[in-house]
C-alpha positions as CSV (number, residue, x, y, z in Angstrom):
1,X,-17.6,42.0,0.1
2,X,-17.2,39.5,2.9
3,X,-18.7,40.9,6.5
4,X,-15.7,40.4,8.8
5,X,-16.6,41.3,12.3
6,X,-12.7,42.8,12.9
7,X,-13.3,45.6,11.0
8,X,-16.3,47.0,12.9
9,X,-13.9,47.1,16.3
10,X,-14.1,50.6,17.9
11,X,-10.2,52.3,17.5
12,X,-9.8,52.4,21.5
13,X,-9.5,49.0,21.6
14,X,-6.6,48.7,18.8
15,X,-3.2,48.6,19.0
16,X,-1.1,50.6,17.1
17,X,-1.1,48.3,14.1
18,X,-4.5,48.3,12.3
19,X,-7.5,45.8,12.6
20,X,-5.3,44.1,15.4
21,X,-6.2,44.3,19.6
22,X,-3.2,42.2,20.6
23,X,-0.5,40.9,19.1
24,X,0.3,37.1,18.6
25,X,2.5,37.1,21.5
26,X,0.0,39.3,23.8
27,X,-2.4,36.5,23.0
28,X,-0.5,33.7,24.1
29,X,0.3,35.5,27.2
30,X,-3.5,35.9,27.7
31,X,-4.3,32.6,27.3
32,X,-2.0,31.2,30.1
33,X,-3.4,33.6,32.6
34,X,-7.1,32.5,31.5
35,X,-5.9,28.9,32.5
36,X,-4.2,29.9,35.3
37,X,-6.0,33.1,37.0
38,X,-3.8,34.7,39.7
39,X,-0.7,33.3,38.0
40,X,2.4,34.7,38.7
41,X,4.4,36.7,36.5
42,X,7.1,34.4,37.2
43,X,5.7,31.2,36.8
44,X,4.5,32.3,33.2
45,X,8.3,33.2,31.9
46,X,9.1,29.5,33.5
47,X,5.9,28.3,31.1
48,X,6.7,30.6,28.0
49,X,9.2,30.1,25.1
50,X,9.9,33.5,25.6
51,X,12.4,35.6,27.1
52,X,11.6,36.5,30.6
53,X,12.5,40.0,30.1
54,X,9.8,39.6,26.5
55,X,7.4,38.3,28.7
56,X,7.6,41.2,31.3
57,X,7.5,43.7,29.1
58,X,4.4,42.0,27.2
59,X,3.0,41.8,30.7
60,X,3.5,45.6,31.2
61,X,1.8,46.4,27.9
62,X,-1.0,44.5,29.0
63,X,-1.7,45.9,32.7
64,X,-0.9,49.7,30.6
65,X,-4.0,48.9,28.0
66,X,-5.8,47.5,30.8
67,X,-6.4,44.8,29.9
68,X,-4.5,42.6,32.8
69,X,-4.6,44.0,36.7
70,X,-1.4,43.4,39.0
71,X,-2.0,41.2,42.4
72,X,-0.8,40.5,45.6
73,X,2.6,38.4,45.2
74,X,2.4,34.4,45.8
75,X,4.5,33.6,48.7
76,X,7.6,31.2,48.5
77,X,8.3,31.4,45.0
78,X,11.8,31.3,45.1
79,X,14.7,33.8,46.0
80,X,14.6,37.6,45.6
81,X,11.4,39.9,45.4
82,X,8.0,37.8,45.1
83,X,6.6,38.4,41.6
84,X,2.7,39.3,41.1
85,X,0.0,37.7,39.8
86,X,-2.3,37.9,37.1
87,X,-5.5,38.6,36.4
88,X,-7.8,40.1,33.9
89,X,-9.5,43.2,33.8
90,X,-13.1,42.6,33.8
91,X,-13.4,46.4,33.3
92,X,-11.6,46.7,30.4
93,X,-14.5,45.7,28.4
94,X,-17.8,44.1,28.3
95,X,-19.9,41.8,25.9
96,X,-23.4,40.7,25.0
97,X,-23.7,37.0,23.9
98,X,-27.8,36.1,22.0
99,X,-28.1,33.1,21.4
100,X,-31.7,32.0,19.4
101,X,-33.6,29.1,20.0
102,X,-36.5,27.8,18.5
103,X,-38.4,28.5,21.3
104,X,-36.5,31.1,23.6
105,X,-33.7,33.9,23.1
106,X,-30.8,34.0,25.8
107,X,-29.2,37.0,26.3
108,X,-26.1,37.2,28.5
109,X,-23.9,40.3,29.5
110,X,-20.5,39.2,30.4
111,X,-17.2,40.9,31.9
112,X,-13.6,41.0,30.4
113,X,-12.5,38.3,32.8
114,X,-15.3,35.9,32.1
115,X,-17.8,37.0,35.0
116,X,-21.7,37.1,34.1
117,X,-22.9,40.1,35.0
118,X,-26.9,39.6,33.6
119,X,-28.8,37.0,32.1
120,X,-32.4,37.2,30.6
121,X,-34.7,34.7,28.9
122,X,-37.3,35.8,26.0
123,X,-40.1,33.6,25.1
124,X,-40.3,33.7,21.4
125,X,-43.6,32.6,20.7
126,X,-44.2,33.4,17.7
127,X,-42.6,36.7,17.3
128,X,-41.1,38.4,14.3
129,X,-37.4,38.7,14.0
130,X,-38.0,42.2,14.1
131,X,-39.6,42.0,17.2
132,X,-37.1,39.8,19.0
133,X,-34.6,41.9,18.4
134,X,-36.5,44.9,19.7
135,X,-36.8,43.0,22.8
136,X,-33.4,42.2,23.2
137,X,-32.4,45.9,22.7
138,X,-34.8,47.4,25.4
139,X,-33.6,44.4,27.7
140,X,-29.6,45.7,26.7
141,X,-30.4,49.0,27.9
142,X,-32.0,48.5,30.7
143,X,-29.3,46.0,32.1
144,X,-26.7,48.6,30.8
145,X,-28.7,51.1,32.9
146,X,-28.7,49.3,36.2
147,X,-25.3,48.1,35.9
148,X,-24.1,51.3,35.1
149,X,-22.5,50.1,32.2
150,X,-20.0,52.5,30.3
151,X,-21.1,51.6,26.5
152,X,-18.2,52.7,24.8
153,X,-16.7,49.6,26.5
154,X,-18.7,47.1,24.5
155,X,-16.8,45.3,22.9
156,X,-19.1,43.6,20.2
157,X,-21.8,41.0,20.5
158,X,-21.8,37.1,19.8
159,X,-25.0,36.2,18.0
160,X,-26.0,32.2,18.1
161,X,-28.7,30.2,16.0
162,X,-29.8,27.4,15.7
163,X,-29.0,25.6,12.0
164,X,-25.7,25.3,10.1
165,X,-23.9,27.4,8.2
166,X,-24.5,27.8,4.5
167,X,-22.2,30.4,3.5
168,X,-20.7,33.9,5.5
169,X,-23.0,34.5,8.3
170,X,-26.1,33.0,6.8
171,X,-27.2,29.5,8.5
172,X,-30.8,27.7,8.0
173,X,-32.4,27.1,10.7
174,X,-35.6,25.0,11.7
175,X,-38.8,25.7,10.7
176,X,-40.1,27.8,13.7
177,X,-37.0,30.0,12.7
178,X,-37.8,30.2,9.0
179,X,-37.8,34.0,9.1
180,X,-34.0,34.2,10.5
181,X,-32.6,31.8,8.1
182,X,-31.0,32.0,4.5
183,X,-30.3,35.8,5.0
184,X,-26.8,37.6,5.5
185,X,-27.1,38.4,9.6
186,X,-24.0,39.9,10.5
187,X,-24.4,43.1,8.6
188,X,-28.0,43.2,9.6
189,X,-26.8,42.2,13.4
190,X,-24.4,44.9,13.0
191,X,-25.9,47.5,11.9
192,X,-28.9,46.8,14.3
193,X,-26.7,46.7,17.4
194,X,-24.0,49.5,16.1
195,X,-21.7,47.1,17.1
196,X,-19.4,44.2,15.8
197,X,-21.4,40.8,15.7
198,X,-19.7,37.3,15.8
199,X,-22.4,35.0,14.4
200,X,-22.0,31.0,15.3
201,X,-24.2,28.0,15.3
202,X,-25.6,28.0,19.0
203,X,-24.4,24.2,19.4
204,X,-21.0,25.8,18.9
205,X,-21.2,28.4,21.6
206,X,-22.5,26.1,23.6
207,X,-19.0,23.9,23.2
208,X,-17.4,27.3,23.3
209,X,-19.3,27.7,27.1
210,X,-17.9,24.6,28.1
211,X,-14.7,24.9,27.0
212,X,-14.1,28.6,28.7
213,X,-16.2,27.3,32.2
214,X,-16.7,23.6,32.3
215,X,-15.4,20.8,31.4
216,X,-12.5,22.3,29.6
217,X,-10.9,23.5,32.6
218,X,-9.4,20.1,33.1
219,X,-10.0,18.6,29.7
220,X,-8.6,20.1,26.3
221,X,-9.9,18.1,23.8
222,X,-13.6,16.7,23.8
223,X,-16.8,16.4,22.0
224,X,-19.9,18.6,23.2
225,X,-23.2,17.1,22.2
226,X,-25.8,19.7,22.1
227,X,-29.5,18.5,22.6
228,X,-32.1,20.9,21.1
229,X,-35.2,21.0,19.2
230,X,-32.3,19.5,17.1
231,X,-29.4,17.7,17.4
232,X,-26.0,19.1,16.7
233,X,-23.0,19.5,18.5
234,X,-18.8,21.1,18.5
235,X,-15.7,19.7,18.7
236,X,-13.2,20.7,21.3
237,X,-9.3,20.4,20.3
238,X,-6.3,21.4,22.5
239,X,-9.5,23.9,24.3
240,X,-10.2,25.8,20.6
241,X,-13.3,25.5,18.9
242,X,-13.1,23.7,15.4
243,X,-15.3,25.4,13.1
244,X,-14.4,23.0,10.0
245,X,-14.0,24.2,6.0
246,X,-17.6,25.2,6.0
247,X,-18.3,26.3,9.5
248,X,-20.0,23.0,10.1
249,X,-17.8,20.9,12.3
250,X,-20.3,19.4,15.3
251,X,-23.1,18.5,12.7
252,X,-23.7,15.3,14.1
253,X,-27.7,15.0,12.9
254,X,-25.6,14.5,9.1
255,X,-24.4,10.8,10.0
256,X,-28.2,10.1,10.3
257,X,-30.2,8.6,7.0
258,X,-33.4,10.9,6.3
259,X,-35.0,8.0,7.5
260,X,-33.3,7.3,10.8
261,X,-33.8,11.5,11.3
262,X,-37.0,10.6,13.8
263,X,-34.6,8.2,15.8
264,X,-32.1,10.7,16.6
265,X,-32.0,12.0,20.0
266,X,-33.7,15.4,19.0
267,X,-35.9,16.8,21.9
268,X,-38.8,17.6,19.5
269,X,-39.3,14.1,19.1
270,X,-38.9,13.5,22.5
271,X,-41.9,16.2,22.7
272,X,-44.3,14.8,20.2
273,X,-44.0,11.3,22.1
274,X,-44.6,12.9,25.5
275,X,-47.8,14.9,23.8
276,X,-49.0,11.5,22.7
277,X,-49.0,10.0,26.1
278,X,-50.9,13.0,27.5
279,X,-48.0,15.1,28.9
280,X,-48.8,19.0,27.8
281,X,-45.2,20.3,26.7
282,X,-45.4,23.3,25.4
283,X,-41.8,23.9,24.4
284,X,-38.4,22.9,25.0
285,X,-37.8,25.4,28.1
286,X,-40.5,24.0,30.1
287,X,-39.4,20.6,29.7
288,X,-36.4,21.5,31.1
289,X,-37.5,23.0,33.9
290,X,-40.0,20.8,34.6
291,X,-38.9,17.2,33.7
292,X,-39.4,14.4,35.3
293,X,-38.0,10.8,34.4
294,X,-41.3,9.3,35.1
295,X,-43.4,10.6,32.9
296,X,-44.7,8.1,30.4
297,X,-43.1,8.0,27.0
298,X,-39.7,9.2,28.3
299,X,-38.3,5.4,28.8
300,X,-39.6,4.0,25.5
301,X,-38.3,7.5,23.7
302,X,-34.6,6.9,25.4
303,X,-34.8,3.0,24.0
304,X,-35.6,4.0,20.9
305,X,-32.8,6.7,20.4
306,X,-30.3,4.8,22.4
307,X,-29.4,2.6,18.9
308,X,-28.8,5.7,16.8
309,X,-26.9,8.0,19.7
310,X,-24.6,4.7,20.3
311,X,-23.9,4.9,16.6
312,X,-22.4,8.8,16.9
313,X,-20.7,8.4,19.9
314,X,-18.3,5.3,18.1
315,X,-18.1,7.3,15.4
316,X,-17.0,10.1,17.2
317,X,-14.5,8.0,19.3
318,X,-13.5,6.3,16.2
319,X,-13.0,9.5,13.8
320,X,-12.1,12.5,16.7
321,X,-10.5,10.5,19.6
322,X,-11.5,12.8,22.5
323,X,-11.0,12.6,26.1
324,X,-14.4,12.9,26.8
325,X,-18.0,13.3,25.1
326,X,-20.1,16.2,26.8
327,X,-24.1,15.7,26.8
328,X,-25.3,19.5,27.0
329,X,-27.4,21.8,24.9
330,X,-31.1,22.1,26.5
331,X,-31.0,18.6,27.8
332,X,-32.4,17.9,31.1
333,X,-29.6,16.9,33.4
334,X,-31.9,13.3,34.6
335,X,-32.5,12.7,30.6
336,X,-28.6,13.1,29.9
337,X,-28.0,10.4,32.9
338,X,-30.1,8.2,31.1
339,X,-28.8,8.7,27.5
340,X,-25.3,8.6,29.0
341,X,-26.7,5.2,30.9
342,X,-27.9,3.3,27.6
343,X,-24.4,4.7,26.0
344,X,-22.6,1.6,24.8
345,X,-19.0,1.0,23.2
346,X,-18.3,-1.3,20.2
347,X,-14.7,-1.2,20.7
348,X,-13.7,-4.7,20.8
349,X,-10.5,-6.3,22.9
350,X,-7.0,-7.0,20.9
351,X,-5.3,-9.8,23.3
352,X,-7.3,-8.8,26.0
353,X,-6.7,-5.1,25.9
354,X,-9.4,-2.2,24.3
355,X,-8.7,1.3,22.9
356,X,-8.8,3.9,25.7
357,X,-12.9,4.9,25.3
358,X,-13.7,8.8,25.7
359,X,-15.3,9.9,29.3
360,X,-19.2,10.4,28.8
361,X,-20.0,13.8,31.2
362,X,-23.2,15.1,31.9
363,X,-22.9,19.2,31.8
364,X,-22.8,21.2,34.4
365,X,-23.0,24.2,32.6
366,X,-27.5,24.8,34.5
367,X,-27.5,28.3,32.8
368,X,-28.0,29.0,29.1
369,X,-24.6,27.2,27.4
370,X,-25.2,28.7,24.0
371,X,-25.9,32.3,25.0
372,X,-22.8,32.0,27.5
373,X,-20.7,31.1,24.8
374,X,-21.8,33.4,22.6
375,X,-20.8,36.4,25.1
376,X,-17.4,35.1,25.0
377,X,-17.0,34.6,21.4
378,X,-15.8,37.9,20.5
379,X,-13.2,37.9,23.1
380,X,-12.2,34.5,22.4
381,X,-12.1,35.6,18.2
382,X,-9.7,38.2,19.4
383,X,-8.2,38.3,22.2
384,X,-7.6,35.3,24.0
């Protein structure tokens, strides 16, 4: 039997009709407040198909469950009494977004309403799955703890890895992962955690972060390009997350030959170039932090993957048409500036006019994209 995350959801946060936390209609109504926080109950019948008097009585069910709180009216909004804006709840429910790396776990704990209330890094290095996980439990409950968390409001947990999808909630992952790939982890998530997992490619979440916080505030359709011991990435459309007919939509490393694969602008190669020139890197998280533009190997490394990345972006602008092409992931910001630098177009002029090109963004997402996504996941699955 297929895992399916929905049916693990605790009964207090259903509705009357089974397997189901909103309705279709509740969900729409959710999403336009998400856009627009603090909108007014007014201005979302003006922006609904619906009746106003279905959308205030949505609304009601809403703020009843929880799940939306009342504000102060917006003044000058017309005749008659000012209506009140919309919020969400962040105490309606909680989250816990993991997202695994090859080198480090992220763990995020996040609010109804989108606010981060905790994030914690784990070194891996080295350790058993078994382990990890261990860690990440005592780290739960002890953030839990000092938050004074209520845990029957967890909602359920988003789970990211690195790898693509094979079947279910199985993924292969890169060799320092080997012991988390090829095996069934939503059940074993699940019943580890005692809680509903949502499990996702990290590059994924990590579009998923900057479609919820960055970018896709202002800009609904886009590719995210996620730079990792790897190289992967998620496509953005009208601000959802396209998963694809085998979960594997963003899988930009498969445009590459097996014998371009060292050209690609993955960071490990990055990392073996930098060792070679005498720069001690030990993992992907301390380049990060520590990178500097200078260091010797880093221009000849961007020249060499500049070719292949120029490649992927045309083909992405060719094949997706987005508004814009996000360089995020684990990439330093200065390193993005530079790929996003050597970035060229081959689009050529028809009687002195050229196709409309998709903005190249550095992220601004500094905190851990994939784990941030990862705690929103399951209220983005089900809710809004």
């Amino acid at each position: 039997m297929a895992y399916l995350p929905r049916a693990l959801i605790e009964p207090a946060f259903l509705r009357q009709l089974p397997d189901e936390v909103v309705s279709s209609n509740e969900r729409n109504i959710l999403k336009m407040v998400w856009r627009q926080s603090g909108i007014s109950r007014s201005e979302l019948s003006g922006m609904s198909e619906l009746t106003q008097q279905s959308v205030y009585r949505i609304v009601d069910g809403l703020t009843e469950r929880g799940l939306l709180v009342l504000g102060s009216p917006k003044p000058g909004l017309g005749r008659g009494q000012p209506s009140p804006t919309l919020k969400f709840n962040g105490q309606y429910a909680y989250s816990v977004g993991i997202s695994i790396n090859t080198d480090i776990m992220g763990i995020c704990i996040m609010n109804f309403a989108g606010k981060i209330l905790a994030e914690d890094r784990l070194a891996l290095d080295g350790k058993s799955m078994d382990d990890a996980l261990t860690h990440a439990q005592s780290i739960l409950d002890m953030r839990s703890s000092s938050l004074g968390l209520d845990p029957t409001r967890l909602f359920g947990i988003g789970f990211a890895i690195a790898g693509f999808r094979v079947s279910g909630t199985t993924f292969n992952a890169p060799l320092p992962l080997h012991e988390w790939s090829l095996i069934e982890l939503g059940p074993l998530l699940s019943g580890r955690f005692g809680k509903p997992v949502w499990v996702h490619n990290g590059a994924n979440t990590g579009a998923l972060a900057e479609a919820m916080f960055g970018v896709g505030k202002y800009i609904r359709d886009f590719a995210y390009l996620s730079f990792n011991y790897g190289f992967g990435g998620g496509l953005i459309s009208d601000g959802e997350l396209l998963l694809g007919g085998n979960g594997n939509a963003g899988e930009f490393s498969g445009v590459f030959h097996a014998t371009d694969s060292p050209n690609r602008p993955a960071l490990q190669y990055l990392i073996a170039q930098l060792r070679e020139n005498g720069i001690d890197i030990p993992s992907i998280s301390y380049m990060r932090e520590h990178f500097d533009p200078n260091w010797p190997g880093v221009a000849e490394w961007v020249e060499r993957v500049a070719p292949m990345q120029a490649r992927l972006v045309n083909a992405i602008s060719a094949v997706f048409d987005p508004l814009a092409i996000v360089f995020g992931g684990q990439v330093p910001k200065a390193l993005a500036v530079m790929l996003v630098e050597r970035s060229i177009s081959y689009a050529q002029p028809r009687y002195g006019v050229r196709k409309p090109n998709p903005k190249l963004i550095v992220s601004d997402i500094d905190r851990d994209a994939s784990a941030i996504g990862a705690a929103i996941a399951p209220f983005k699955a089900e809710y809004y």
